[in-house]
Each structure stands twice: as C-alpha cells, then as structure tokens.
C-alpha positions, 0 to 999 in steps of 0.5 A: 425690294422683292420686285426689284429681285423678281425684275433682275432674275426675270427671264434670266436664262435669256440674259444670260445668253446675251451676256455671253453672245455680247462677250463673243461678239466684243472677242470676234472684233477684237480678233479681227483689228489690225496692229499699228506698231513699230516691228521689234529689233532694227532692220539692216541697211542695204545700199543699192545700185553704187555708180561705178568708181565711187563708194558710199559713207554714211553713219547708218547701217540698221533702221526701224520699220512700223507696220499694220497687219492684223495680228495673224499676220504680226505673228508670221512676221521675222526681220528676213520678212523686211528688206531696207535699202538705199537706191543711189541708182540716180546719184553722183559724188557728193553728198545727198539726203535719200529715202529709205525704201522697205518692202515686205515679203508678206502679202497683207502687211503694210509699211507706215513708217520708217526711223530714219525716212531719210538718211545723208550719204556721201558718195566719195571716189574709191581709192587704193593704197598699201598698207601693213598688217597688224594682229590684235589680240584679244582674250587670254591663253592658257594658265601662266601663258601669254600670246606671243609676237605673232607671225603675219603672211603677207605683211602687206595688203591693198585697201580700197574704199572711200578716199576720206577712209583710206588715206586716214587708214594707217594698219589693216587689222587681224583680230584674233581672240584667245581662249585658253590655248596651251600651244602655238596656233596658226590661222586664217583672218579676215582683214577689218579697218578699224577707226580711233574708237576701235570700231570697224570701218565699213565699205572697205575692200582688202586684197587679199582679204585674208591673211594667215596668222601665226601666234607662239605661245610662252610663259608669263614669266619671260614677259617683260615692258620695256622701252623704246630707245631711238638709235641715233646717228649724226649731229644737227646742222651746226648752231643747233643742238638736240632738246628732246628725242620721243617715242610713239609708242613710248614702250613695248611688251617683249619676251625672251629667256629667263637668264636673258630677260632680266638684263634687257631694259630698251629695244633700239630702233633702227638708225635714225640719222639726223645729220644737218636738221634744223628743226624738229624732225618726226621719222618712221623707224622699225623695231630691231630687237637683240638675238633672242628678243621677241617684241610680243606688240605688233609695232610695224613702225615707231614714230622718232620726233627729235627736237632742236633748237638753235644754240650760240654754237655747239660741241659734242664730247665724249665722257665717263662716269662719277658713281655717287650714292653707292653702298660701300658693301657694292662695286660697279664691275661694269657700265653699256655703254662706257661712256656717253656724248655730251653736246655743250652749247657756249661761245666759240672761245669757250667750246675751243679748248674744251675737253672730256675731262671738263665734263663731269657726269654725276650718277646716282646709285642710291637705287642699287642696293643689292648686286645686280644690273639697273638701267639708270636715267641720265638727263642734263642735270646729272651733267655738270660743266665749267661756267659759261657753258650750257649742256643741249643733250646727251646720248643715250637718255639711259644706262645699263650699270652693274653691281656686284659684291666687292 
C-alpha cells in the first residue's frame, strides 16, 4: 500500500502542473470552435425586383436562418445582422417556387441554412377599385362610457393590389383601440385590409392610405341592440307571394336619449322595392335611423334577401288587430302602426270577394304585464282566414303596442 502512495504523490508538483496545462489547453479549444446552430427568432421576408404591373401573394413573410460562426462572432450577432429576400427579377405572372437568399453583414459568419429554402409565390395582375370605410373598435372607454357611431373622412378610398385580394375585399378597415377616454376624440388612421379571420392582408395599396376618424363618446345607459327591419316597397310579379325577408346583419348596437331609447325596438333600411320579383332577391340598402338615433356599428350597407314562391294567385289586404291575453288592469292606448298588409293566396273565386274584415289577426299580449310599450312579433300564425285560403306574408314582421292603466 505505501509504494502505491509514494508512486501517486511521486513528483507531484509537476502533475499538478500537467493537470492544469491540459485544462487550459481543453478551454483554449473549446474557445476557439465554431457554432452550427439555427440563429434565435425568425427573420423577416423581403420581396425584391416585382415586374411592373403585377404583385406578389405568398403565405410566408418571416424565415428561419442557421449560421456558423464562433461564438465571438455569435454574440456580435442581432436579426438587422440578416437580410432574407425574394428576387422575382426573372419571373412572370403565375405561380413559382423560389430560393430564399440571406446575406450576413458580419464578415466570418456563414449561412448553411434556411427554413423555409424555398417558398411558392403567385404573381397576379395589380388591380383597383373603390370601396368604403369601416372603423373597428377596439378596448373600452372610460367607466360607464362607450364609443359612439364614428364619423369617417373620406368614407371612401381606393385599393390596389393582387386581383384574387381585391375583388374579394369589400371594406377598408380603420382600427382604432380605446383606452379609457372620457370625451370624444378624433384621429388619423391608417387603412388595413383585413381577410374572414380578421387578420391583415398584406400587399395592398389605399389612397389615400389614411383617414381621420372621429369617435363620440356617451353614456352605457343610452346603448341599446336592436334590429334591422327592411323597409319594403311594392308586391311581387302576380302569382308570387313574399315567404321570408332577412337581414344580414340581423341587429345593430344604437344610442340616443334616455327618454328616447326605450321606445326604439328596429332601425328601418332604406326603400327596398321589390316590385314584379319572382324569386328570391338579395339587395344592398343602407341604415336610415330616426332623428336622434345614432347606430354605434359601422354598417355602411345591409344585405335584403327577400324570398318568393309562386302561389295559385295572390291578394294583399289591410287588417287590425284582436288583443288576446290582456291583464284586465291594462289597455292598449296605442299601436305603429295601426295596421298591417296581409297577402292571401287562394283560388281566384275565393280572393274576388275577399275583404279586411275577413282576416283576423290575433295578438298575444301575455308579456305585457305592466304599462309600457312592446314590440310584438307577428307571423303567419297569428293570422287566421276563412277556409281555402293561405296567408304568404305579412308586413312588417313586428309592432310597437302600448299599454297604459285604464
């Protein structure tokens, strides 16, 4: 046992020595190795040399790079180091798959890879047309306050870009994000596109690429959703009848005094006519709210679809109203309006002779229960007729009723 002690601590000194040279030697070459490695974060996408009159689509805006470079060099590196880019100098319209070239403003540094190499990209004609401007708010106003229907300067702008992008495109978008303001504000917005998720579409061209935005602000209490009504006007082409009237959107968010509001249950649309239609009819009409009334959506149009289906013949006649369901404490001082248009389908012979008083609609006021005014549906059910005939449609789809004490 003591030889093998006297041979371990046998010029130890000088071991000791080794051990430290052979540790300083191991670090030197660590030191001096390089680093193969994917660079942190991605790199933005440029898009070079676009041939005149076309513009570029592609899914990809942002890549990943794998460098070598010692790790001196790996410290002195930022993504402004990097510059990824496209060259379509060569291209036409179509589509094409194409190399991703990155350059390094670092000397020593070396490029091994990209993710992606390559990436498709379509080349489409640019395109433009007008379309209007719609405000997109976001975040909250100050306590018990909410943004109001904002004002926008122009209402309409140009857009250019790709022809699949912008004949799809229906509204520019200035997003506006609130953050606690107590009084109305105005401001400068740049325009986006936005596609079905609500994400930006990139590549498009507005004119002009700003607009100026101004958002009254107004108490939570005078807020109130309600819905869209289509004003309409005229009868369809004889033999056809009205089966459904919708909306897109089907309500809106509005504001207006607080002795006002309560009464307010539908914004009308503009005139709808629909004289001699024969089948079902989508039309674009635009808000027309009451004195007073501010609609606080942005709804620059509302799609009408008004459905027909063809009938043996058709009448339309006028009729009032059988209260059912009433408290017996309560009275109907009042009804908007005071009657409504019934169509009847039927044989000829029937429909000939056929008046208002042989229409009976029925309302059910069971959900008025204290004084007050309520806006009543009314559908097809609610009508009854002598036998043989068929009720199509009635107008409007609803009624303002009020009760009072008697």
């Amino acid at each position: 046992m003591k030889k093998v002690i006297d041979v371990i601590f046998r010029n130890w000194k000088a071991k000791i020595v080794s051990i430290f040279l052979a540790l300083a030697l191991w670090m030197y070459v660590g030191i001096g190795q390089t680093r193969n490695a994917f660079f942190p974060g991605d790199m933005p996408l440029q898009i070079k040399n676009v041939p005149q009159g076309l513009v570029a689509v592609t899914d990809v805006d942002r890549i990943k790079v794998k460098v070598v470079a010692t790790p001196e060099l790996w410290k002195s590196l930022s993504s402004d180091s990097f510059a990824a880019y496209l060259d379509l100098g060569a291209y036409k319209a179509g589509t094409s798959e194409i190399k991703v070239t990155v350059t390094c403003n670092v000397s020593g540094v070396q490029v091994v890879e990209t993710d992606p190499a390559t990436i498709l990209v379509s080349l489409e004609p640019r395109t433009e047309k007008e379309i209007p401007v719609n405000a997109s708010i976001d975040g909250n106003a100050g306590e018990g306050l909410v943004a109001g229907n904002a004002q926008i300067a122009p209402t309409n702008v140009l857009v250019s870009g790709a022809k699949s992008v912008v004949e799809n495109l229906l509204v520019a978008t200035a997003k506006i994000t609130l953050s606690g303001q107590t009084a109305d504000f105005k401001q400068n917005v740049t325009l986006v596109g936005l596609d079905s998720k609500g994400q930006t579409i990139k590549n498009l061209d507005f004119s002009p690429s700003e607009v100026t935005v101004s958002v009254p602000v107004v108490k939570a209490s005078n807020v109130k959703t309600v819905g869209i009504k289509a004003n309409i006007q005229g009868l369809p082409l004889d033999g056809y009848w009205i089966s459904q009237i919708t909306t897109d959107p089907q309500t809106v968010t509005i504001t207006a005094s607080e002795a006002q509001i309560s009464k307010i249950n539908f914004v009308l649309t503009s005139e709808v006519n629909i004289s001699g239609i024969n089948k079902t009819t989508t039309v674009n009409a635009t808000l027309k709210p009451d004195s007073g009334m501010s609609v606080l959506d942005s709804v620059s149009q509302v799609k009408v679809t008004i459905s027909v289906s063809k009938s043996q013949a058709a009448k339309e006649v006028e009729t009032g109203y059988q209260w059912q369901n009433l408290p017996s404490n309560l009275k109907v001082t009042s009804v908007d309006p005071t009657s409504v248009k019934v169509v009847v389908n039927g044989p000829q012979d029937k429909l000939a002779n056929l008046t208002s008083a042989d229409i009976a609609l029925i309302v059910d006021l069971s959900v008025a229960q204290n004084p007050g005014t309520y806006s009543i549906d009314i559908s097809r059910s609610n009508i009854a007729g002598p036998a043989g005939v068929s009720i199509s449609s009635i107008v409007p789809s609803a009624i303002n009723v009020r009760v009072d004490t008697k």
